[in-house]
Backbone of each chain as ProteinMPNN parsed JSONL, in Angstrom:
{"seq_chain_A": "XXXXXXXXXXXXXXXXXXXXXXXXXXXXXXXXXXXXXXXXXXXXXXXXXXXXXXXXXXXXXXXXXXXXXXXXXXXXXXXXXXXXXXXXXXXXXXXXXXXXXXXXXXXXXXXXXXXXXXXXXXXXXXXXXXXXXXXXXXXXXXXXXXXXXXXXX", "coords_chain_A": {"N_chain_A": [[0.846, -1.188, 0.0], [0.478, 2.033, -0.883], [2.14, 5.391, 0.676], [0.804, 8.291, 1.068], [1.223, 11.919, 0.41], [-0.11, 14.508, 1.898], [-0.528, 17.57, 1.465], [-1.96, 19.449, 2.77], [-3.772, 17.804, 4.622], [-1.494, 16.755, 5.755], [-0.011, 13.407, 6.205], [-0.645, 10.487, 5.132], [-0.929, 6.998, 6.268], [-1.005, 3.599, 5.777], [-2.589, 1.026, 7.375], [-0.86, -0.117, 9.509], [-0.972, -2.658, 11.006], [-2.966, -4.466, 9.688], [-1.575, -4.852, 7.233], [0.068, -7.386, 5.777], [2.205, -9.557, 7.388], [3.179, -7.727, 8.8], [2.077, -7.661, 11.805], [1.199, -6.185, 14.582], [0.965, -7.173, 16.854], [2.815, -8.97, 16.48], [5.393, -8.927, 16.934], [6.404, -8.804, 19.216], [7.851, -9.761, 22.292], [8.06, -13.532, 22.635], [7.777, -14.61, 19.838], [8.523, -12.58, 18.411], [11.321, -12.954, 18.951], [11.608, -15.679, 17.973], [11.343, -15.538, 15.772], [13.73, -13.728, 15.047], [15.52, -15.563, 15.588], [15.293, -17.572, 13.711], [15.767, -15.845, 11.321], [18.322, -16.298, 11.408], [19.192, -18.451, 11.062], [19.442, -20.05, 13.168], [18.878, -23.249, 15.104], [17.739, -24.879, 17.751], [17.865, -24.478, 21.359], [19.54, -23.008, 22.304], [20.57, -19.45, 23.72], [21.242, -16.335, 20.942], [23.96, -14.531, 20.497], [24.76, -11.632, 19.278], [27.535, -10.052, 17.415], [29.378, -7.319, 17.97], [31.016, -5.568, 16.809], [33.206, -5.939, 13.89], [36.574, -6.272, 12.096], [38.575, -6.569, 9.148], [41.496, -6.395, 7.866], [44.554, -5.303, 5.868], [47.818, -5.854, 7.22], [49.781, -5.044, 5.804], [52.485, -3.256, 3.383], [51.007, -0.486, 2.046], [48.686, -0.041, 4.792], [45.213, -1.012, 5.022], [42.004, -1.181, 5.66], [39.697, -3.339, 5.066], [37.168, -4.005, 5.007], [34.512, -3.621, 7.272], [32.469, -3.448, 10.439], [30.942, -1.513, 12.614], [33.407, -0.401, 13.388], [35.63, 2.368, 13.427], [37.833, 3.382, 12.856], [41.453, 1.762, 12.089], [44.619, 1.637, 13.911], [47.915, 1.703, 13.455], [50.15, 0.832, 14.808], [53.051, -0.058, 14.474], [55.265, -2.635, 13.625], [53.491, -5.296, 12.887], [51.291, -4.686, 14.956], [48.264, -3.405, 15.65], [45.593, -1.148, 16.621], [42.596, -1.796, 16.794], [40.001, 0.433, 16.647], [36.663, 1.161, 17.996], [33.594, 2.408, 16.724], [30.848, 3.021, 17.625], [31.401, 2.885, 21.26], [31.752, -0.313, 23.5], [29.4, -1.44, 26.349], [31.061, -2.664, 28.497], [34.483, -3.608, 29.544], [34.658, -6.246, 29.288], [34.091, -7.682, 27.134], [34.298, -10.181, 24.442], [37.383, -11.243, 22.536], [37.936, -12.451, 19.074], [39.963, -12.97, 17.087], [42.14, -13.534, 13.995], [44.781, -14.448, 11.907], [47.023, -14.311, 9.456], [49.886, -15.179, 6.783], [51.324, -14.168, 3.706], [52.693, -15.577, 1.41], [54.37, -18.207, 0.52], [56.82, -18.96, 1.748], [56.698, -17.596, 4.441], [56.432, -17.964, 7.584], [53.904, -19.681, 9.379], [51.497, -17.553, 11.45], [51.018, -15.777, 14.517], [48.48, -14.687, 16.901], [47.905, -12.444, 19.079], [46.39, -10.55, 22.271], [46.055, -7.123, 23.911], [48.825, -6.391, 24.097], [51.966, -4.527, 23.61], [54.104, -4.635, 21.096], [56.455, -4.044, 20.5], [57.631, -3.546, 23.016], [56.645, -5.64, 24.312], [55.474, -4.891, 26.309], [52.074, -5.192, 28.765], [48.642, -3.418, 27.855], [45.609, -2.478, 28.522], [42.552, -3.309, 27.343], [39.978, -1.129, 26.335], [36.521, 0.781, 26.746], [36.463, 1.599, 24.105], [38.484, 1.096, 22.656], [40.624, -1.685, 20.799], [43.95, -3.129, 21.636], [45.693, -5.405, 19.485], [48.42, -7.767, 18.212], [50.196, -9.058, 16.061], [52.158, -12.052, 15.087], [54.369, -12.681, 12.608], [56.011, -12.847, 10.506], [59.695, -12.073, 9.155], [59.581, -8.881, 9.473], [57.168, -8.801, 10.623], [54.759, -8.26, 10.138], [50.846, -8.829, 8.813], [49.346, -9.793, 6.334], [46.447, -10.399, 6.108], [44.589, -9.676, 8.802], [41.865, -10.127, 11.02], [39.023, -9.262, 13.414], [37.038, -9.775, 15.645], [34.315, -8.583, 17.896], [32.699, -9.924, 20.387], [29.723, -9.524, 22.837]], "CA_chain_A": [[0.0, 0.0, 0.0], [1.427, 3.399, -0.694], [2.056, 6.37, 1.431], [-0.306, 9.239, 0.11], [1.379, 12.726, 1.253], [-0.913, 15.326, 1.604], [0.107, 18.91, 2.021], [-3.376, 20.065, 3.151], [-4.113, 17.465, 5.548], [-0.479, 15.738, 6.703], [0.373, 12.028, 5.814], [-1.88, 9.226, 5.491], [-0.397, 5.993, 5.927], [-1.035, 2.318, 5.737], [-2.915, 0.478, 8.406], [0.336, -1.481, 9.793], [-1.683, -4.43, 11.739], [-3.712, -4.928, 8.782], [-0.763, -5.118, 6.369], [0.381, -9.085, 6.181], [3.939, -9.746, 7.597], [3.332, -6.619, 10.267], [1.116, -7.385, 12.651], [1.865, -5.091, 15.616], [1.139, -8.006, 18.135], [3.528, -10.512, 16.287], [6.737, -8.215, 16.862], [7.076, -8.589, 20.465], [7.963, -11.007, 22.963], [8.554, -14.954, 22.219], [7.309, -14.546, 18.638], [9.509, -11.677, 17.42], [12.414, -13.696, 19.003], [11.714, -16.952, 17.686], [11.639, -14.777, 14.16], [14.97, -13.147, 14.568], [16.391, -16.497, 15.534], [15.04, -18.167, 12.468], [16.125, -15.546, 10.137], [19.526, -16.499, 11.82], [19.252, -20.02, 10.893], [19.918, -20.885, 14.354], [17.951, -24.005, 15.17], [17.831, -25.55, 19.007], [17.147, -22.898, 22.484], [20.951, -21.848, 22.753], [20.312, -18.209, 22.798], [21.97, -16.165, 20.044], [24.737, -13.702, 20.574], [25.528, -10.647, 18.115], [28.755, -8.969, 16.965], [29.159, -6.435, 18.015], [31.939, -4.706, 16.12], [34.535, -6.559, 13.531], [37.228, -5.713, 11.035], [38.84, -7.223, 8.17], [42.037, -5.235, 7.249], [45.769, -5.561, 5.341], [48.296, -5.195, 7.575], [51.829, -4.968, 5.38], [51.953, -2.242, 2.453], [49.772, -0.001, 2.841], [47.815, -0.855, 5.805], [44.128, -0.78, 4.568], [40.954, -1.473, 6.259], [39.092, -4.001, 3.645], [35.56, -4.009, 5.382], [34.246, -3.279, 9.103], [31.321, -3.284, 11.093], [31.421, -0.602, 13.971], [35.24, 0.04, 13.76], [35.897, 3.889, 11.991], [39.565, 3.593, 12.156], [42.307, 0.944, 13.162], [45.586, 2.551, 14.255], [48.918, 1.273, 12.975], [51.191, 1.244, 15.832], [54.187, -0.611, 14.352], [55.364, -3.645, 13.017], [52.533, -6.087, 13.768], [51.176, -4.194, 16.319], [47.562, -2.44, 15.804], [44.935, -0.89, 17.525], [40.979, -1.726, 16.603], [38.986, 1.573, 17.345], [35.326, 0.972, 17.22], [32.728, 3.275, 16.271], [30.538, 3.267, 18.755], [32.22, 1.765, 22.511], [31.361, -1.16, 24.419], [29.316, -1.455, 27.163], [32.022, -2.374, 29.167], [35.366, -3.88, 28.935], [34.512, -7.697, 29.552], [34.072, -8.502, 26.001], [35.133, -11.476, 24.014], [38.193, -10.622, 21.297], [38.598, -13.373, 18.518], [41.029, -12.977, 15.879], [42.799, -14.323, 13.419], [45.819, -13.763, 11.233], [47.728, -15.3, 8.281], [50.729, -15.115, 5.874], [50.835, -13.645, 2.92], [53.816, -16.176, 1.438], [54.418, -19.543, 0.918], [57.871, -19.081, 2.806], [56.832, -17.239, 5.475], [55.858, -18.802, 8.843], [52.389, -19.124, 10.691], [50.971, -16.331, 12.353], [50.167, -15.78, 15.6], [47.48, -13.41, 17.337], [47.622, -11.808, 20.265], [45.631, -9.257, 22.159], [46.557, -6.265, 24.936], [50.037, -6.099, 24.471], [52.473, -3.628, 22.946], [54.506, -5.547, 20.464], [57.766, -3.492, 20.808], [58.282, -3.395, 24.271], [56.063, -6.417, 24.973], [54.45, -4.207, 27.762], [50.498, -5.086, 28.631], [47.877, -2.399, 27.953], [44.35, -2.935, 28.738], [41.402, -2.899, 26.138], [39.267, -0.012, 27.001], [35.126, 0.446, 26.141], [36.531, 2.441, 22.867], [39.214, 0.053, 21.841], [41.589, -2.889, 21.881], [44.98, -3.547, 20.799], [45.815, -6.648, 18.731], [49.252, -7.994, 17.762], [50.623, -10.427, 14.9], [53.745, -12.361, 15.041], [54.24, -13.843, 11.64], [57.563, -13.455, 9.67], [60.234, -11.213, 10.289], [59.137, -8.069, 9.438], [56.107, -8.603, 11.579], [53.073, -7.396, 9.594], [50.503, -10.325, 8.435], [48.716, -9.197, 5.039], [45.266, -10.4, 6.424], [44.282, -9.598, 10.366], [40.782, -10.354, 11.089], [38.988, -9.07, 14.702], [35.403, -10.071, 16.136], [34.172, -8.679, 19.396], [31.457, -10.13, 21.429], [29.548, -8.779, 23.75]], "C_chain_A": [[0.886, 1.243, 0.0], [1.384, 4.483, 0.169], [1.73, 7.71, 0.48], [0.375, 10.475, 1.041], [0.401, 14.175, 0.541], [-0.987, 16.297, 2.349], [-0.733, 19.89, 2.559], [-3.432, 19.31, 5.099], [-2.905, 16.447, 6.547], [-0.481, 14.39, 5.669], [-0.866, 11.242, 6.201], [-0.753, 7.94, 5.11], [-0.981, 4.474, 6.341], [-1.865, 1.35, 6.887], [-1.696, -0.775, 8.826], [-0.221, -2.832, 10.39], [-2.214, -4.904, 10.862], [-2.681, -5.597, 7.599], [0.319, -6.94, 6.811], [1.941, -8.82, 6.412], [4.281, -8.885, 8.798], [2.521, -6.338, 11.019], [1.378, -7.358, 14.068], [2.436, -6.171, 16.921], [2.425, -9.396, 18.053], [4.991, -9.986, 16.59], [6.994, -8.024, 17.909], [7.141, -10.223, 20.982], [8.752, -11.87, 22.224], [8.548, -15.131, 20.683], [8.519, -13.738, 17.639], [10.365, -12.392, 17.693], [12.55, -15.007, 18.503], [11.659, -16.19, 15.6], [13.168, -14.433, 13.857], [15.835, -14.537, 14.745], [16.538, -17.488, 14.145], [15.668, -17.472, 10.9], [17.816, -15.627, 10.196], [19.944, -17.502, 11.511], [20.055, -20.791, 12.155], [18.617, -21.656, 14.876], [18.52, -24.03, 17.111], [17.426, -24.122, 20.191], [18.17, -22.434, 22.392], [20.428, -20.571, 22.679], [21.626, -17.503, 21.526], [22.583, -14.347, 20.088], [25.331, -12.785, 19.253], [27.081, -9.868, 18.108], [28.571, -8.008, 17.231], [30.032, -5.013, 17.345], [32.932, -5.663, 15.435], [35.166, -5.937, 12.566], [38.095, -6.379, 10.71], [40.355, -6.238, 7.33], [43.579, -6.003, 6.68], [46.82, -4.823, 5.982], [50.008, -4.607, 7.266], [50.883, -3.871, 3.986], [51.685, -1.418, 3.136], [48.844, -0.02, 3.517], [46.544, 0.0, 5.351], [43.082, -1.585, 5.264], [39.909, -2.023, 5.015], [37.339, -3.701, 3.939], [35.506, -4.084, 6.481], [32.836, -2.905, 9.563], [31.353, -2.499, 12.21], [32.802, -0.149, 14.827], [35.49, 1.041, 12.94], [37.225, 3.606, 11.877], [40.499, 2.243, 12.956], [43.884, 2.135, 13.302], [46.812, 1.486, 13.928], [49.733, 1.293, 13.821], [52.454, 1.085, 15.347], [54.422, -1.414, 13.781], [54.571, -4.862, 13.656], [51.948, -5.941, 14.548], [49.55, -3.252, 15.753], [46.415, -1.986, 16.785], [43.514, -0.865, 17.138], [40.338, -0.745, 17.281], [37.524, 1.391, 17.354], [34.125, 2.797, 17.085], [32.075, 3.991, 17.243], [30.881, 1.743, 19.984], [31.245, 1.008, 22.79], [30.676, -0.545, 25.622], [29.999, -1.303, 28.581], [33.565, -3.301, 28.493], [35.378, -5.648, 28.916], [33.985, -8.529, 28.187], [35.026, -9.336, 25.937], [36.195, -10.699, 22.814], [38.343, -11.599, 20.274], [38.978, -12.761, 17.412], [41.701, -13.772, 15.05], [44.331, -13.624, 12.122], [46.43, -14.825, 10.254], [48.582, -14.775, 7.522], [50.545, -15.035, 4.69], [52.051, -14.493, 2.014], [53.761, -17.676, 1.26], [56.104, -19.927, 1.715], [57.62, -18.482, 4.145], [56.036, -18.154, 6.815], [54.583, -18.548, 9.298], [52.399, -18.081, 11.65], [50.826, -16.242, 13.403], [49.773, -14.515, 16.0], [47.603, -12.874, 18.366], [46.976, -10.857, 20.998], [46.46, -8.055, 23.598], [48.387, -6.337, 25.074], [50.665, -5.323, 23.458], [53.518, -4.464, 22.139], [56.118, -5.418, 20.602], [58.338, -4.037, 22.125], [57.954, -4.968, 25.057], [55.597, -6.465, 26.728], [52.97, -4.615, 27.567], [49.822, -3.605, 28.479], [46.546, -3.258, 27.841], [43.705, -2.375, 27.641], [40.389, -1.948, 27.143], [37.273, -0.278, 26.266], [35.294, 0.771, 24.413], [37.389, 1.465, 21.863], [40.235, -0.875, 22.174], [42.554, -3.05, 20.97], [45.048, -4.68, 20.422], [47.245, -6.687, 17.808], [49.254, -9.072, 16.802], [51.852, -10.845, 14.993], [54.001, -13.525, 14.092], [55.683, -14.014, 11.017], [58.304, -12.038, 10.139], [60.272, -9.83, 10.122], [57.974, -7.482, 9.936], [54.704, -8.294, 11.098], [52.128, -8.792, 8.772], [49.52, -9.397, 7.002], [46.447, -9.6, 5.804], [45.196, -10.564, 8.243], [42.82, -9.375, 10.052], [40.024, -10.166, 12.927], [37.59, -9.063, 14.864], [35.49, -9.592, 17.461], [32.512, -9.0, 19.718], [30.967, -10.0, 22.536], [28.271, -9.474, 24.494]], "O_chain_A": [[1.842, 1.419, 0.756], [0.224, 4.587, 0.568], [2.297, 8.028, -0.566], [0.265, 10.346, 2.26], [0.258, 14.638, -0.59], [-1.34, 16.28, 3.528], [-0.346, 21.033, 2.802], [-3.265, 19.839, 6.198], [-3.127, 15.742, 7.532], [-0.914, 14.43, 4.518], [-1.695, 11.296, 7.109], [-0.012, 7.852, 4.131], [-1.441, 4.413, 7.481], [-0.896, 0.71, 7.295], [-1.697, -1.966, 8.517], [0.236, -3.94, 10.11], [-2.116, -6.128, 10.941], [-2.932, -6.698, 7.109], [0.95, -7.329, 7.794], [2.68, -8.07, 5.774], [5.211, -9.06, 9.586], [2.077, -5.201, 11.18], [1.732, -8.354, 14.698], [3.464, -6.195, 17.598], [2.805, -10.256, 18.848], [5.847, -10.857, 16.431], [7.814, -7.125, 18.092], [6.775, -11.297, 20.504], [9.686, -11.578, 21.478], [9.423, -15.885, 20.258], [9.127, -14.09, 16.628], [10.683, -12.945, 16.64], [13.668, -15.514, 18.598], [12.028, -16.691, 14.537], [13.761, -14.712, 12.814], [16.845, -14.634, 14.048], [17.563, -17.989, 13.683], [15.937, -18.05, 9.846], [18.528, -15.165, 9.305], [21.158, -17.671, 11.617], [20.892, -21.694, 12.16], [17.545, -21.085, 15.076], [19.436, -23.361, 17.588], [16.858, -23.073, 19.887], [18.113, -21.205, 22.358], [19.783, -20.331, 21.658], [22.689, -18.079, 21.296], [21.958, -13.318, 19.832], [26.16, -13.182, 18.434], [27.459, -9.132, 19.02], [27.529, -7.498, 16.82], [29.725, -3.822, 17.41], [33.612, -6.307, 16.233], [34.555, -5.021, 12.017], [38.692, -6.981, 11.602], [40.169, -5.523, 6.346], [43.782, -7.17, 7.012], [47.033, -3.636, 5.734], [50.909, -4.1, 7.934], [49.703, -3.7, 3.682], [51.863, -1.286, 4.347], [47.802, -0.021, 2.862], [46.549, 1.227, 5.258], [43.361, -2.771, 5.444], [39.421, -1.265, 4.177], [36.525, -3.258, 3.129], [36.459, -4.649, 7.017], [32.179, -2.047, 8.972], [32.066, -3.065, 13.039], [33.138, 0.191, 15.961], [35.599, 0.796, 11.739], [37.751, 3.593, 10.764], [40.288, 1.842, 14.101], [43.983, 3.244, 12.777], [46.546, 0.318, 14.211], [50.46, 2.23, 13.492], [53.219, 1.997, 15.66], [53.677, -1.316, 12.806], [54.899, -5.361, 14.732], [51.762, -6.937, 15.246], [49.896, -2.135, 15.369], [46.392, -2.597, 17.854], [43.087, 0.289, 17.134], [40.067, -0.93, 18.468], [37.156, 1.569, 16.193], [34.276, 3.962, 17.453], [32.372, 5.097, 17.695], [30.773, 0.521, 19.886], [30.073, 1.283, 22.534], [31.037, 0.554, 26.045], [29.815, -0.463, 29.461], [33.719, -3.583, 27.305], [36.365, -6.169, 28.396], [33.581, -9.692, 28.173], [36.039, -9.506, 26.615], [35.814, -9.669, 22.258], [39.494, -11.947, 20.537], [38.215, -12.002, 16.813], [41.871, -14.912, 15.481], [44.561, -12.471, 11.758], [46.266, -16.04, 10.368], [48.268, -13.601, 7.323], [49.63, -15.733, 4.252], [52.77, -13.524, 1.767], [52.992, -18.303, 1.989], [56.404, -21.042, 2.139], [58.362, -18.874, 5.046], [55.085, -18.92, 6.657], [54.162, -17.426, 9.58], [53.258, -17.859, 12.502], [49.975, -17.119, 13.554], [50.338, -13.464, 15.699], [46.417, -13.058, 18.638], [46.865, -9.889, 20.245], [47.498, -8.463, 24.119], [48.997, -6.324, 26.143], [50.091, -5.305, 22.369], [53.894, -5.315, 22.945], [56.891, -6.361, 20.767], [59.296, -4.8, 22.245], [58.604, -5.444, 25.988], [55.459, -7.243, 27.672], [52.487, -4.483, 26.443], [50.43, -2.648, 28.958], [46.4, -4.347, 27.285], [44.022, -1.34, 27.055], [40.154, -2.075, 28.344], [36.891, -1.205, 25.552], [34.5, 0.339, 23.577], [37.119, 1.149, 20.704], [40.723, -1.027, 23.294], [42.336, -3.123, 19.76], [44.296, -5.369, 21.112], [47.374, -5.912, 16.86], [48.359, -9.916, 16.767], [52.737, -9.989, 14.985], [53.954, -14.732, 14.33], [56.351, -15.048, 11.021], [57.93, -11.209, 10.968], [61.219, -9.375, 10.763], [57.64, -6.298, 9.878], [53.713, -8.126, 11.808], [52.767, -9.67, 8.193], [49.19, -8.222, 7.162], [45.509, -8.805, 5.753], [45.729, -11.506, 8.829], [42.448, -8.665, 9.118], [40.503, -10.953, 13.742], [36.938, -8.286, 14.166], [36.406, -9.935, 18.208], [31.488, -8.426, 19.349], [31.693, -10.343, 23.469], [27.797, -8.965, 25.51]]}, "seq_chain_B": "XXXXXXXXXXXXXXXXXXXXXXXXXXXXXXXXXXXXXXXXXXXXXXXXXXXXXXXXXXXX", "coords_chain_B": {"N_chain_B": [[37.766, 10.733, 4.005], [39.196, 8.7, 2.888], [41.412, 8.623, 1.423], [43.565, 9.672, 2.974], [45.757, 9.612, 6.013], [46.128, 9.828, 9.455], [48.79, 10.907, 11.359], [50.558, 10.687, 14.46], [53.265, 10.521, 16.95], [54.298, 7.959, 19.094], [54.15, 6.833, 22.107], [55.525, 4.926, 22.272], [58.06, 5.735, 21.888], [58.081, 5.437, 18.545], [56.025, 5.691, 15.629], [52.736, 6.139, 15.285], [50.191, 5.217, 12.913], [46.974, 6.149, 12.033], [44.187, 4.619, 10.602], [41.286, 5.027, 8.494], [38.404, 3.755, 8.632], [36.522, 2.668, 5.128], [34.729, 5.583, 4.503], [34.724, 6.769, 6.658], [34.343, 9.236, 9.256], [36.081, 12.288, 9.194], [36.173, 13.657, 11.731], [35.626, 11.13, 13.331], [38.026, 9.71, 12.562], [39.843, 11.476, 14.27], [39.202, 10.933, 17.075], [40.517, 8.675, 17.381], [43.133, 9.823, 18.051], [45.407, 10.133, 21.015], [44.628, 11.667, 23.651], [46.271, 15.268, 23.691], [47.987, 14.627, 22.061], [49.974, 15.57, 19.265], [48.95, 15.742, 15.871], [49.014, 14.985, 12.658], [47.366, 15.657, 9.455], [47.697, 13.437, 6.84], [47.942, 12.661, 2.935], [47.632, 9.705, 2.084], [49.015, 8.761, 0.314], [51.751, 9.795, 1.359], [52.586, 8.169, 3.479], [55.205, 5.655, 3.658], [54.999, 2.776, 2.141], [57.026, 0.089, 1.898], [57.87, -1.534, 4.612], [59.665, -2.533, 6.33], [61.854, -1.346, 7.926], [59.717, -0.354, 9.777], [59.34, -0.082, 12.604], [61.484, 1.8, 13.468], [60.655, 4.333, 12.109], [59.959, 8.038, 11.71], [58.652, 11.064, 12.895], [58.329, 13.796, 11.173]], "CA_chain_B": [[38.697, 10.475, 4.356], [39.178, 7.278, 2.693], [42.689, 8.776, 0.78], [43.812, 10.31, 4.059], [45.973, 9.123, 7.829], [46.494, 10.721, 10.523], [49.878, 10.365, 12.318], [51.442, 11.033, 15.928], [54.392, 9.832, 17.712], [53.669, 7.336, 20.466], [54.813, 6.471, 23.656], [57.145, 4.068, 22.467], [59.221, 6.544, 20.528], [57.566, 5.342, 17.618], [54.885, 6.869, 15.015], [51.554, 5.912, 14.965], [49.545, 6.178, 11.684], [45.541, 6.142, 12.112], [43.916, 4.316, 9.236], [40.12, 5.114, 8.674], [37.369, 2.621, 7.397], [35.833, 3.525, 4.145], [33.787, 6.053, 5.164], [34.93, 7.154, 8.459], [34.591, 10.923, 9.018], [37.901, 13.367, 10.062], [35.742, 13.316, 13.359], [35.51, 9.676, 13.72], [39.197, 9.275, 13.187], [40.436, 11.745, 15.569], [38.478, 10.103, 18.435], [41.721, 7.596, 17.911], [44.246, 9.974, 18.633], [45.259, 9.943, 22.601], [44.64, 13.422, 24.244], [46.901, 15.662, 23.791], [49.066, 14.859, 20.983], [49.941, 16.452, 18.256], [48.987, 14.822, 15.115], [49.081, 15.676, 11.494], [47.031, 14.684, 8.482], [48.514, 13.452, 5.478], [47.941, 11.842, 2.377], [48.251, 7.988, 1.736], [50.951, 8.619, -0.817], [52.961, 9.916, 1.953], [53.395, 7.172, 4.255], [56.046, 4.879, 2.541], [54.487, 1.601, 1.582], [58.14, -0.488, 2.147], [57.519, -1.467, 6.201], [60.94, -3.016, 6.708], [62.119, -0.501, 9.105], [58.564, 0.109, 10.437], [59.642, 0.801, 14.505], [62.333, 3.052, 13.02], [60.032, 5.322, 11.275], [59.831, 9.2, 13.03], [58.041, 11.82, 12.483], [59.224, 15.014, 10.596]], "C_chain_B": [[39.764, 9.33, 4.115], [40.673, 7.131, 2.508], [44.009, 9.488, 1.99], [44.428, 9.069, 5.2], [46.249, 10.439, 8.17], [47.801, 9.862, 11.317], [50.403, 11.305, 13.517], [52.722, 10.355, 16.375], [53.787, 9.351, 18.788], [54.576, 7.442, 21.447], [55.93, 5.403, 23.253], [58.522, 4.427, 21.796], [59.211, 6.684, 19.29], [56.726, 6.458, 16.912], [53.992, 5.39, 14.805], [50.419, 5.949, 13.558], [47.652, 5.658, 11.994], [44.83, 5.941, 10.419], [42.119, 3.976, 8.679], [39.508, 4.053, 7.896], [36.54, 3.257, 6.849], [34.661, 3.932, 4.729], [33.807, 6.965, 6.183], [35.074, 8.858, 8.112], [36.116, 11.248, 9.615], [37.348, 13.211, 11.575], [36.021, 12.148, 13.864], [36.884, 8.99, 13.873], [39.972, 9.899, 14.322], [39.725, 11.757, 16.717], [39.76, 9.292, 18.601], [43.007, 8.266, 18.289], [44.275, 10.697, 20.145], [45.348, 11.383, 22.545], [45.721, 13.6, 24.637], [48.483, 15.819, 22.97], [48.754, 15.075, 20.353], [50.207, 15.671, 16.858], [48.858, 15.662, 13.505], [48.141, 14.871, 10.66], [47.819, 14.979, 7.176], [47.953, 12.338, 3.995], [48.164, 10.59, 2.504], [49.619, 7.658, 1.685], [52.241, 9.18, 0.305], [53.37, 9.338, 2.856], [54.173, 6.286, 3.057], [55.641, 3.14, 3.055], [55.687, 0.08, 1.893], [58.336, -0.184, 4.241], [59.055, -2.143, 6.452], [61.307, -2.836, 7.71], [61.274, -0.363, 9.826], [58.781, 1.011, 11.877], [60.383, 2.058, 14.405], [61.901, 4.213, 12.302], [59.733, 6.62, 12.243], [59.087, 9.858, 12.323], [58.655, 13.189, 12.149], [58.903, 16.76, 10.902]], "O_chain_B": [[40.77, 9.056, 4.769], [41.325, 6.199, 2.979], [45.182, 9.697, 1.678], [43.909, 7.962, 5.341], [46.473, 11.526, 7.639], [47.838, 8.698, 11.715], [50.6, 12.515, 13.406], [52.96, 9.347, 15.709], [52.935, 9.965, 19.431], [55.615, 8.1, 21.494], [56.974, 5.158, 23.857], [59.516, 3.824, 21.392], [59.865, 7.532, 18.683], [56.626, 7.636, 17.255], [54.266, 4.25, 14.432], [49.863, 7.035, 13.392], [47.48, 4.448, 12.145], [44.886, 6.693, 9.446], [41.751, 2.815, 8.5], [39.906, 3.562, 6.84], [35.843, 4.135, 7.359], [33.799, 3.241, 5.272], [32.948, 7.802, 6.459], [35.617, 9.479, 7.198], [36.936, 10.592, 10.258], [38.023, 12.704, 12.471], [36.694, 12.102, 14.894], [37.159, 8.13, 14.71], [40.605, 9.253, 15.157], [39.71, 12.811, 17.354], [40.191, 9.134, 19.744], [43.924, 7.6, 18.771], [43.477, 11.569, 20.492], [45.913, 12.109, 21.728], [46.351, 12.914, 25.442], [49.481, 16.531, 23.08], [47.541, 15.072, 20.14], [51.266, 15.096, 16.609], [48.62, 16.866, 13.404], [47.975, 13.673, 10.888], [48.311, 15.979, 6.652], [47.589, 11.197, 4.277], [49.138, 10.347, 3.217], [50.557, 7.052, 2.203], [53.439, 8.998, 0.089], [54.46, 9.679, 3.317], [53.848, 6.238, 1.871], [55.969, 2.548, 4.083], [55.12, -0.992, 2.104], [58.711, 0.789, 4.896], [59.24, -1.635, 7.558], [61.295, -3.707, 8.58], [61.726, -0.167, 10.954], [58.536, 2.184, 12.162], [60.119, 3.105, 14.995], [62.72, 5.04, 11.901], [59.33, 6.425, 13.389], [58.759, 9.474, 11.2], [59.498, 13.648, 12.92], [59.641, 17.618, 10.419]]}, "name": "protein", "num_of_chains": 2, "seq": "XXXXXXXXXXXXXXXXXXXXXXXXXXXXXXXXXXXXXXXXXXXXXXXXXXXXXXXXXXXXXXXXXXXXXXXXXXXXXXXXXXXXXXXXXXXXXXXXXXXXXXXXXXXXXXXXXXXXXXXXXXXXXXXXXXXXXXXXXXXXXXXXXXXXXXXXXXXXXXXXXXXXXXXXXXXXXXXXXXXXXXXXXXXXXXXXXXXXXXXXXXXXXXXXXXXXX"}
């Protein structure tokens, strides 16, 4: 049904309960949630936990941010060493961090991930509501061509 | 801001470069730099692409 605007008398719009697929009473509670779980294709009761911020970036070269969900900028600290900013912060700081990292090479060595530490000095720093550091330790120049960062909340 | 960083010197003697996701406003990236330093923006083309040295890199 279309929205009729009418500069006399205001907007006229749609009877939403009447309209199939949006009926006011089906969008709350057990109902709406057993909807969003389905369009999740999560079967069984587990409940179902969202992302809440990830990013997908290149960290040798030109370090480039490929695609991101609630992260505006990462920060380059160093060799292997960056800093995930998100968009908008965390709740608090008791999120989950998973990551991943990989070689860009068929000589260079496996990756590894790390989180809260400074890569240089191998001093700790704490992840804050705003953001969290994340290291790579792959070959010897330190930088992994694909770093990958999920947080859950 | 997409063609754009922002860089500072850190705490570890180092430089920092701030690298926005497509999209990200000038606002949105300097939220990442720590209060109170002094940061510059610069082109892409002027960080150098060859990380070798990376820790050894200063600011000018």
């Amino acid at each position: 049904m279309a929205i009729i605007l009418n500069g006399t008398t205001g907007i006229t719009t749609p009877d939403i309960d009447s309209t199939a697929g949006f009926d006011g009473e089906d969008l709350t509670g057990d109902i709406a949630a057993a909807r969003i779980t389905g369009a999740l294709n999560a079967t069984g009761s587990a409940p179902v936990y969202a992302c809440r911020a990830w990013v997908n970036f290149n960290g040798t070269s030109t370090v480039a941010i490929r695609a991101s969900g609630n992260v505006s900028t990462i920060t380059d600290n160093g060799a292997g060493d960056y800093t995930v900013n998100f968009t908008t912060s965390m709740p608090d700081t008791n999120y989950a961090i998973i990551g991943s990292t990989g070689t860009d090479s068929n000589t260079n060595p496996p990756s590894t991930f790390n989180i809260n530490r400074i890569r240089a000095s191998g001093n700790h720093v704490d992840s804050t509501t705003s953001a969290v550091r994340v290291t790579v330790d792959p070959s010897s120049n330190g930088d992994s061509k694909y770093v990958s960062v999920a947080i859950f909340r | 801001m997409d063609n754009k960083r922002i860089i500072f010197s850190n705490d570890e003697g180092g430089v920092s470069i701030i690298v926005p996701a497509p999209g990200a406003t000038l606002e949105q990236c300097l939220k990442a730099v720590p209060t109170g330093k002094d940061y510059q923006v610069v082109d892409v083309a002027d960080v150098p692409s060859n990380r070798t040295f990376r820790n050894a890199w200063e600011m000018t």
